[in-house]
BADRENGU-76467 format. One record per residue (C-alpha): residue number from 1; x, y, z. Coordinates in steps of 0.5 Angstrom, whole numbers, plus 500, padded with zeros to 3 digits. Example, Ala and Ser with C-alpha at 12.3 -4.5 7.8 and 13.67 -1.06 7.14 Angstrom:
# BADRENGU-76467
<node><num>1</num><xx>525</xx><yy>491</yy><zz>516</zz></node>
<node><num>2</num><xx>527</xx><yy>498</yy><zz>514</zz></node>
This chain:
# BADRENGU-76467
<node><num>1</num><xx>810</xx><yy>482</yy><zz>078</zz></node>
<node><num>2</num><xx>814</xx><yy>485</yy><zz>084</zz></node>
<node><num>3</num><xx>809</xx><yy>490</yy><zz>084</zz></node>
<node><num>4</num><xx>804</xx><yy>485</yy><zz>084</zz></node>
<node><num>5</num><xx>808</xx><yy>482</yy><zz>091</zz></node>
<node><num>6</num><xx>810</xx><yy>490</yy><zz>094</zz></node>
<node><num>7</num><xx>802</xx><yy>490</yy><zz>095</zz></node>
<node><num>8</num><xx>802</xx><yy>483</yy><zz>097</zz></node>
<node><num>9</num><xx>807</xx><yy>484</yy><zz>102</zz></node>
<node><num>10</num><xx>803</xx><yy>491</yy><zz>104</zz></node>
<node><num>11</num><xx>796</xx><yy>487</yy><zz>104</zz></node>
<node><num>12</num><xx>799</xx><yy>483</yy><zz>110</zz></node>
<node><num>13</num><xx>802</xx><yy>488</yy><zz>114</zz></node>
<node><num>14</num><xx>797</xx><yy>488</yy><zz>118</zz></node>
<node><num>15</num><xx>794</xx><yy>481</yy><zz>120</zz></node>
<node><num>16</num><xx>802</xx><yy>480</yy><zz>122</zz></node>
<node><num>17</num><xx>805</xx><yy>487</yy><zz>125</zz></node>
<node><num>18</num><xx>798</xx><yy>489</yy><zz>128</zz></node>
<node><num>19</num><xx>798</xx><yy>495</yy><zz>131</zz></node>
<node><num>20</num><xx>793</xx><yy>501</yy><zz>134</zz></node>
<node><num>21</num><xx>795</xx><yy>507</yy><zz>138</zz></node>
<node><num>22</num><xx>792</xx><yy>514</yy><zz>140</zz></node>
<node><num>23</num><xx>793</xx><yy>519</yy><zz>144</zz></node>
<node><num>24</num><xx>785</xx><yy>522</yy><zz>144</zz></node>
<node><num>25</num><xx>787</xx><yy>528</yy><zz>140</zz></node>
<node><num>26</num><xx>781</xx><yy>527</yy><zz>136</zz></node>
<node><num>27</num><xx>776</xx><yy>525</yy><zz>140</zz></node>
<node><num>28</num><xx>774</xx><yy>518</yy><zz>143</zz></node>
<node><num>29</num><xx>772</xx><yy>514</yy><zz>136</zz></node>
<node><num>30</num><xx>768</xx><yy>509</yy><zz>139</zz></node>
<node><num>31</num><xx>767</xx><yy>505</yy><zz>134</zz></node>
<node><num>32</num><xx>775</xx><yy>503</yy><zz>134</zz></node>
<node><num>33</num><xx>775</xx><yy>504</yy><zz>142</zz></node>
<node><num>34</num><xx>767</xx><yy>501</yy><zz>144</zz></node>
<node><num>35</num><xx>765</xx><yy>500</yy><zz>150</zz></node>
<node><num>36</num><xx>765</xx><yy>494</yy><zz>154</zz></node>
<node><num>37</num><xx>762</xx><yy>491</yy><zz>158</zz></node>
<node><num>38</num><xx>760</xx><yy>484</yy><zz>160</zz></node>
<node><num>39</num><xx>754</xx><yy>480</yy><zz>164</zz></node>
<node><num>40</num><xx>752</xx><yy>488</yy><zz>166</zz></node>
<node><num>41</num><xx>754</xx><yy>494</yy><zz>166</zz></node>
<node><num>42</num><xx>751</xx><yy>498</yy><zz>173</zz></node>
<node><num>43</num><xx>753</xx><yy>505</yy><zz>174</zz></node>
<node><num>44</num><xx>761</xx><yy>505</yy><zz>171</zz></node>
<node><num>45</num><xx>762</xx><yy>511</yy><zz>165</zz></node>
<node><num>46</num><xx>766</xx><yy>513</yy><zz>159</zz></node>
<node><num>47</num><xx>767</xx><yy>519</yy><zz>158</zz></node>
<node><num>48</num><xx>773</xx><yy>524</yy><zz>154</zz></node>
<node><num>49</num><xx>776</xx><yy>529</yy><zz>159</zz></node>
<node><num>50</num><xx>780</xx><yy>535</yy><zz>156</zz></node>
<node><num>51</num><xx>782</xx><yy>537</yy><zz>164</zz></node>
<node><num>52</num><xx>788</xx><yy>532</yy><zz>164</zz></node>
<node><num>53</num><xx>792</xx><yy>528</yy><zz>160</zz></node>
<node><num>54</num><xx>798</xx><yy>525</yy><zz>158</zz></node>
<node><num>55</num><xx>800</xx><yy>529</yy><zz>152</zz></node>
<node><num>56</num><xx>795</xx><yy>534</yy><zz>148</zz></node>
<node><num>57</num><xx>789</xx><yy>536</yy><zz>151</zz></node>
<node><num>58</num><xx>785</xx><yy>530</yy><zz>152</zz></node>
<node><num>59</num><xx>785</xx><yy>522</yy><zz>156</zz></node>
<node><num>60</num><xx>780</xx><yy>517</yy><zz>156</zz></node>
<node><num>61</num><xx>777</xx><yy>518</yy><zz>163</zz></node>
<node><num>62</num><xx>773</xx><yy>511</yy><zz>167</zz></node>
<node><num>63</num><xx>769</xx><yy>512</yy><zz>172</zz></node>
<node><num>64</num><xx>768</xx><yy>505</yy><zz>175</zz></node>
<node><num>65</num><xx>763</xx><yy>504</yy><zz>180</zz></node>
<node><num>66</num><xx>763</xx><yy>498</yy><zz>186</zz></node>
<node><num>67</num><xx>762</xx><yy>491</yy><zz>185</zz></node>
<node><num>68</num><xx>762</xx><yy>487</yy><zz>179</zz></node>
<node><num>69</num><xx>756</xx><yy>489</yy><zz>175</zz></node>
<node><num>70</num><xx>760</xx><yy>496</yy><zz>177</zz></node>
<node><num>71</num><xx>764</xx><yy>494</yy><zz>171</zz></node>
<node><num>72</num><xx>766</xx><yy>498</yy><zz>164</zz></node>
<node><num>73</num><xx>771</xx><yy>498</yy><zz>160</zz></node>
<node><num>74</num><xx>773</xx><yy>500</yy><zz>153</zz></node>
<node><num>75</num><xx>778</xx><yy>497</yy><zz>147</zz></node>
<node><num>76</num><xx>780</xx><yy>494</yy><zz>142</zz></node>
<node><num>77</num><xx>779</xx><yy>486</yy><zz>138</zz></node>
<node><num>78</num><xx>784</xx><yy>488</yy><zz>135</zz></node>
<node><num>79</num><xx>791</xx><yy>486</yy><zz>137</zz></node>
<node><num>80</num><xx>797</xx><yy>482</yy><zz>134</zz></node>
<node><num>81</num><xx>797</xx><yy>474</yy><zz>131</zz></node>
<node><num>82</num><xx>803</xx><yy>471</yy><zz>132</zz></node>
<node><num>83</num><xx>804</xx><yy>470</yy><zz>139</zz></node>
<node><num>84</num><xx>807</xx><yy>477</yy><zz>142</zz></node>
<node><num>85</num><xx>802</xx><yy>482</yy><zz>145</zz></node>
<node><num>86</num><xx>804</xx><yy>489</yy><zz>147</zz></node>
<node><num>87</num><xx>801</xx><yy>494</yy><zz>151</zz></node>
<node><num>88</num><xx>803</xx><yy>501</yy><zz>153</zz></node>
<node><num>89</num><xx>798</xx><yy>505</yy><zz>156</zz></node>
<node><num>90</num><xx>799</xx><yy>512</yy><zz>161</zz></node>
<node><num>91</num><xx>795</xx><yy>511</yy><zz>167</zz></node>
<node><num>92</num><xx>793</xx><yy>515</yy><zz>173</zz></node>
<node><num>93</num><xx>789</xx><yy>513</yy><zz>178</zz></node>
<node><num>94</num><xx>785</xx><yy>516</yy><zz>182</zz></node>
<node><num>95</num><xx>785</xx><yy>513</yy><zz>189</zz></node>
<node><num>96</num><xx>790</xx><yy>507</yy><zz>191</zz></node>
<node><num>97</num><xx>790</xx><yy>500</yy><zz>191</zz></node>
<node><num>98</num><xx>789</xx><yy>497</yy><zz>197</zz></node>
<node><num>99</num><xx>788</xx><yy>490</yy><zz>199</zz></node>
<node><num>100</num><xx>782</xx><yy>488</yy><zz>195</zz></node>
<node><num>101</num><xx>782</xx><yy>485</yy><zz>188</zz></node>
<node><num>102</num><xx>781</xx><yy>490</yy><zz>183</zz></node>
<node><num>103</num><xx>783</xx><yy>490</yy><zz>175</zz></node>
<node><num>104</num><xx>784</xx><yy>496</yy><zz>170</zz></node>
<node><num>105</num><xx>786</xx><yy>491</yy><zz>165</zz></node>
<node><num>106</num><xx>783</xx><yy>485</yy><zz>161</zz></node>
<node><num>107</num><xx>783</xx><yy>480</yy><zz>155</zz></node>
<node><num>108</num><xx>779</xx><yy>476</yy><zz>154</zz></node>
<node><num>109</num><xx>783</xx><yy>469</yy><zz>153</zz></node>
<node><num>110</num><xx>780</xx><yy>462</yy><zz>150</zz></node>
<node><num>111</num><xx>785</xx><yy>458</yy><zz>153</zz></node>
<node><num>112</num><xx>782</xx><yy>459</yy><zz>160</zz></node>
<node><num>113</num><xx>775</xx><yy>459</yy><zz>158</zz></node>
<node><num>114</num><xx>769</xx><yy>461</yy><zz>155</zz></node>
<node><num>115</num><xx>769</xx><yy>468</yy><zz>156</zz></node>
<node><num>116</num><xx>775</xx><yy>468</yy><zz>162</zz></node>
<node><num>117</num><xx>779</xx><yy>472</yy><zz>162</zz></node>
<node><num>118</num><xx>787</xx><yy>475</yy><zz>164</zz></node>
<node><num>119</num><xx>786</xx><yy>480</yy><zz>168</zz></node>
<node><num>120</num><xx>791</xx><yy>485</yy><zz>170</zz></node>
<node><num>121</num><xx>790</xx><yy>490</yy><zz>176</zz></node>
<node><num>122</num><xx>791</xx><yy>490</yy><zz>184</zz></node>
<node><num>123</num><xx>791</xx><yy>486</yy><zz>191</zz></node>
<node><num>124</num><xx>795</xx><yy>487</yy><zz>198</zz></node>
<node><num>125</num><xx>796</xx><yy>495</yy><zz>195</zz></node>
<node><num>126</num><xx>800</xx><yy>492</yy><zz>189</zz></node>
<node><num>127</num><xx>799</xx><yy>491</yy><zz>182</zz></node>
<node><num>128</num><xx>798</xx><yy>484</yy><zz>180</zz></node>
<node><num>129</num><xx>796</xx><yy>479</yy><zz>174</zz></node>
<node><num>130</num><xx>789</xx><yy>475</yy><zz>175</zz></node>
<node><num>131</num><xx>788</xx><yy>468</yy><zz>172</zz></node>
<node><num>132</num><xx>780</xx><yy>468</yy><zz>172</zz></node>
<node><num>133</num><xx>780</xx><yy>461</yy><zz>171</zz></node>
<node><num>134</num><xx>783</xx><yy>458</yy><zz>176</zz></node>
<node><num>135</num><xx>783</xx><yy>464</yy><zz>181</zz></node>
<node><num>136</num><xx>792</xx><yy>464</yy><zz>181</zz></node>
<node><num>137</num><xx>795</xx><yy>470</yy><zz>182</zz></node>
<node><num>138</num><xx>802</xx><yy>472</yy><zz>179</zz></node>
<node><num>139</num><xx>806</xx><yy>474</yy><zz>184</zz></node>
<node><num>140</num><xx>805</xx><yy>470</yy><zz>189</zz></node>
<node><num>141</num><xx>800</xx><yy>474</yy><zz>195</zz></node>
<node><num>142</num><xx>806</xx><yy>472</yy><zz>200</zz></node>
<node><num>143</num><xx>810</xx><yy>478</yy><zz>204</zz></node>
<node><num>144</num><xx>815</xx><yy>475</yy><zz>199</zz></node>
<node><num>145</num><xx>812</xx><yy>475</yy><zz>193</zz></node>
<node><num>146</num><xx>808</xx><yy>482</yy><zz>194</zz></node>
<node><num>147</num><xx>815</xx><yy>485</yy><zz>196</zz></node>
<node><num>148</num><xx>817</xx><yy>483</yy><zz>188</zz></node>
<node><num>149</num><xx>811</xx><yy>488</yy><zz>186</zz></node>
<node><num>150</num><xx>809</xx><yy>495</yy><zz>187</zz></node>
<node><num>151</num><xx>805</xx><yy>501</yy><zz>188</zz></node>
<node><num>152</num><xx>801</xx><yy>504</yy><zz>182</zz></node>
<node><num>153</num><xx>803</xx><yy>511</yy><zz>185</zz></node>
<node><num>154</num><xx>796</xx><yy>516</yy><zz>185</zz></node>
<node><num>155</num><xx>794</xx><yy>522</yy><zz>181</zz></node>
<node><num>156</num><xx>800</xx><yy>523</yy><zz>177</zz></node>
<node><num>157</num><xx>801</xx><yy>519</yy><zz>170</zz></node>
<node><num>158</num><xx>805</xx><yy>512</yy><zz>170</zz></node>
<node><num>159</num><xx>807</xx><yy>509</yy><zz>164</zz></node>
<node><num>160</num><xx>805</xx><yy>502</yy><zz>164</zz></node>
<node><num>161</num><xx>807</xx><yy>496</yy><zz>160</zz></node>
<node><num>162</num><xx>805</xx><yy>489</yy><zz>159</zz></node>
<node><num>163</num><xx>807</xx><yy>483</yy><zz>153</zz></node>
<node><num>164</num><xx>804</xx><yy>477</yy><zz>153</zz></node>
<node><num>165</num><xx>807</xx><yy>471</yy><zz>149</zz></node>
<node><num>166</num><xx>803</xx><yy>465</yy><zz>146</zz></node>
<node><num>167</num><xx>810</xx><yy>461</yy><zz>149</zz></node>
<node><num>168</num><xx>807</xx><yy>462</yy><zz>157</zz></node>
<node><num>169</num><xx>812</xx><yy>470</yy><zz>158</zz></node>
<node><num>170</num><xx>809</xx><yy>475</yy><zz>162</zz></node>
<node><num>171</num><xx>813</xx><yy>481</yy><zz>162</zz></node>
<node><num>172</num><xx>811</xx><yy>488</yy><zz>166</zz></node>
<node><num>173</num><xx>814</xx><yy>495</yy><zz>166</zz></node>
<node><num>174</num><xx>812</xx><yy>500</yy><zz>170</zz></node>
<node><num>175</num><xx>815</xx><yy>508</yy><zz>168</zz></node>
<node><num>176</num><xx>821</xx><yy>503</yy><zz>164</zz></node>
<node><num>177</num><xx>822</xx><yy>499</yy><zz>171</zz></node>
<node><num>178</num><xx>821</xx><yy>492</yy><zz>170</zz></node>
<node><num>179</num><xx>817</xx><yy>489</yy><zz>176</zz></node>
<node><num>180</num><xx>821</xx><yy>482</yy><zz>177</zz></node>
<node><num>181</num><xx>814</xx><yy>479</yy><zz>180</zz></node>
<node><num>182</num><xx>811</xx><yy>481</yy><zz>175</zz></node>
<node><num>183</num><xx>815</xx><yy>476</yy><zz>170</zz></node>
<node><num>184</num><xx>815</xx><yy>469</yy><zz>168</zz></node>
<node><num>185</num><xx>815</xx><yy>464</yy><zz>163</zz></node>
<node><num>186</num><xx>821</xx><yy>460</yy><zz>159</zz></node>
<node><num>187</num><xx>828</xx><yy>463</yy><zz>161</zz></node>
<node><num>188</num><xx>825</xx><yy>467</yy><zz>166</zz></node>
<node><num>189</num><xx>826</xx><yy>465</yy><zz>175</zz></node>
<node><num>190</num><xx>821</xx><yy>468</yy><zz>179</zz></node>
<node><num>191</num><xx>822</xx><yy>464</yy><zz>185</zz></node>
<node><num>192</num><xx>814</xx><yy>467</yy><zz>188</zz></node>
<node><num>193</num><xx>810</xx><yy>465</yy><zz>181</zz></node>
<node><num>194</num><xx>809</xx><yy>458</yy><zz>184</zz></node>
<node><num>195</num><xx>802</xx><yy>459</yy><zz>184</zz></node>
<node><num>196</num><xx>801</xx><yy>461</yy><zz>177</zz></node>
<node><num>197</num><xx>806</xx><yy>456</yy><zz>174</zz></node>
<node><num>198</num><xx>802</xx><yy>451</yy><zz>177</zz></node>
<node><num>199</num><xx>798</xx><yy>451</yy><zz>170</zz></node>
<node><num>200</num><xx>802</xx><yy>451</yy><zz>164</zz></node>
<node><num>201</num><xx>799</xx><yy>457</yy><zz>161</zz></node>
<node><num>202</num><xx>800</xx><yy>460</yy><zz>155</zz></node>
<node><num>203</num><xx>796</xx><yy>465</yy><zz>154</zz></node>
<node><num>204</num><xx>792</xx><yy>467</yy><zz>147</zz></node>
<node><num>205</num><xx>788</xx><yy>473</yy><zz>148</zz></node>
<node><num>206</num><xx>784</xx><yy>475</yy><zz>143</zz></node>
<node><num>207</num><xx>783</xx><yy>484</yy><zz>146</zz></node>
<node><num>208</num><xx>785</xx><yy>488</yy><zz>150</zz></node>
<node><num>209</num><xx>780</xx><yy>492</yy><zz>154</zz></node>
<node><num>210</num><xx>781</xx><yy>499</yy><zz>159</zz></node>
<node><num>211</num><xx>777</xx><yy>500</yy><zz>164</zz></node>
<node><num>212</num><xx>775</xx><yy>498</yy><zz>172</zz></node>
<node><num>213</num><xx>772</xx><yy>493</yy><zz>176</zz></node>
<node><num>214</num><xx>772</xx><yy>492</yy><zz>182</zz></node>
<node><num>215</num><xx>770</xx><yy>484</yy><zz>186</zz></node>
<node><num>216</num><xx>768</xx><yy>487</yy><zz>192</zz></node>
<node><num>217</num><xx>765</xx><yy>495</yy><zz>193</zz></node>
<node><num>218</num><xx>771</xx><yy>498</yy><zz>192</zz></node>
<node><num>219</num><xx>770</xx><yy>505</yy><zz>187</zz></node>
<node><num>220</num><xx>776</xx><yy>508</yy><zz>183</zz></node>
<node><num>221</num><xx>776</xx><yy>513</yy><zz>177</zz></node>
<node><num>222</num><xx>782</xx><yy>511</yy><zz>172</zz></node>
<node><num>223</num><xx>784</xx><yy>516</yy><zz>167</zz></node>
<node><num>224</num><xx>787</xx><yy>512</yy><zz>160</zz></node>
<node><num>225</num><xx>792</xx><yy>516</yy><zz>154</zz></node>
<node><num>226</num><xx>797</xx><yy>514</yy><zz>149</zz></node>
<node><num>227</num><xx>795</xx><yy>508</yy><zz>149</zz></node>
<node><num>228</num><xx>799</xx><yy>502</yy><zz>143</zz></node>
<node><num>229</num><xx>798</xx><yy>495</yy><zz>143</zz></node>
<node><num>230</num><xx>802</xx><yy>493</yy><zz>138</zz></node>
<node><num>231</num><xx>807</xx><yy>486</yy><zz>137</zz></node>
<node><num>232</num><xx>813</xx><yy>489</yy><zz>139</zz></node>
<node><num>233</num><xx>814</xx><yy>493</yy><zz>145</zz></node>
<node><num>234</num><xx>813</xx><yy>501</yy><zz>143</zz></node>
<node><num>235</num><xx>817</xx><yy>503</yy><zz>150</zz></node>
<node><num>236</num><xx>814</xx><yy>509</yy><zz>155</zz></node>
């Protein structure tokens, strides 16, 4: 009988711990990291890159194109139930943010609507959060909510990290430093988060994707390793 419930336990592990890792080492497995790209896909790329990585020998490399249907990403549906999202990744990014709206990061979430999503990425040369369905952007673009943000630095590898909780948190680090504009929710104070607490959002993303997409013509190449979602945080 406690066999029986040792391989029960087991059997739910992952529905409750879920957590997907890899470094590339072995090749880019697509059916577990498959292209997406929704609406159109007009001229971004995927591709394995054994001239650069974080660790080991090879990296994801997205070469994104301009304008919308410039978009490509790839990922996973597979994340965590229970409310918490982690998601660690080693970035390098060719060329900088700059005052246009990019995103490198996106999960599809149904509270926002069908097919909206959060979106993670750039504006006013900073990192940025991206609520697609109301347009909000955490932090505030003020001169003092992009004060509270940061730069992605180019042409080396940065350690990035997101957790998002069901409970309305959206906590973000950057080479283990947090960015304070970049946290909100219950027991958090962001005096330049008022355009994203405007709506009581609790985000439920059902993927994680890795990619580019640009609103304008802007054209960039990201390079991804070490990437983990998992329900807690994994830490650079």
């Amino acid at each position: 009988m406690f066999r029986q419930i040792a391989l029960l336990a087991v059997a739910l592990l992952p529905s409750t711990f879920a957590q997907i890792s890899d470094d590339f080492e072995s090749g880019w497995d697509q059916t577990k990291w498959p292209i997406f790209a929704p609406d159109c896909n007009q001229g971004g790329s995927v591709s394995l890159d054994s001239t650069t990585a974080h660790s080991g020998k090879n990296s994801l490399k997205v070469a994104g194109a301009g304008g919308y249907c410039g978009h490509i990403f790839f990922g996973t549906t597979q994340v965590p139930s229970g409310g918490d999202v982690y998601v660690r990744t080693y970035v390098k990014a060719q060329t900088a943010l700059n005052a246009d709206h990019v995103s490198f990061i996106i999960m599809p979430d149904p509270t926002l609507g069908t097919n909206e999503y959060l979106r993670i990425g750039g504006q006013s040369d900073i990192l940025m959060y991206n609520r697609e369905s109301d347009d909000a952007t955490l932090p505030d673009l003020s001169p003092q909510g992009i004060a509270t943000s940061t730069a992605l630095p180019t042409g080396t590898w940065n350690c990035f990290e997101s957790h998002v909780s069901s409970d309305g948190t959206i906590e973000t680090w950057l080479n283990n430093n947090t960015i304070p504009g970049l946290n909100v929710g219950p027991g958090i104070s962001n005096p330049n988060a008022d355009q994203w607490e405007n709506k009581n959002y609790k985000p439920d993303v059902t993927g994680v994707y890795f990619g580019w997409e640009s609103y304008g013509g802007d054209v960039n190449t990201f390079w991804y390793d070490d990437v983990s979602i998992a329900s807690t945080r994994v830490g650079c």
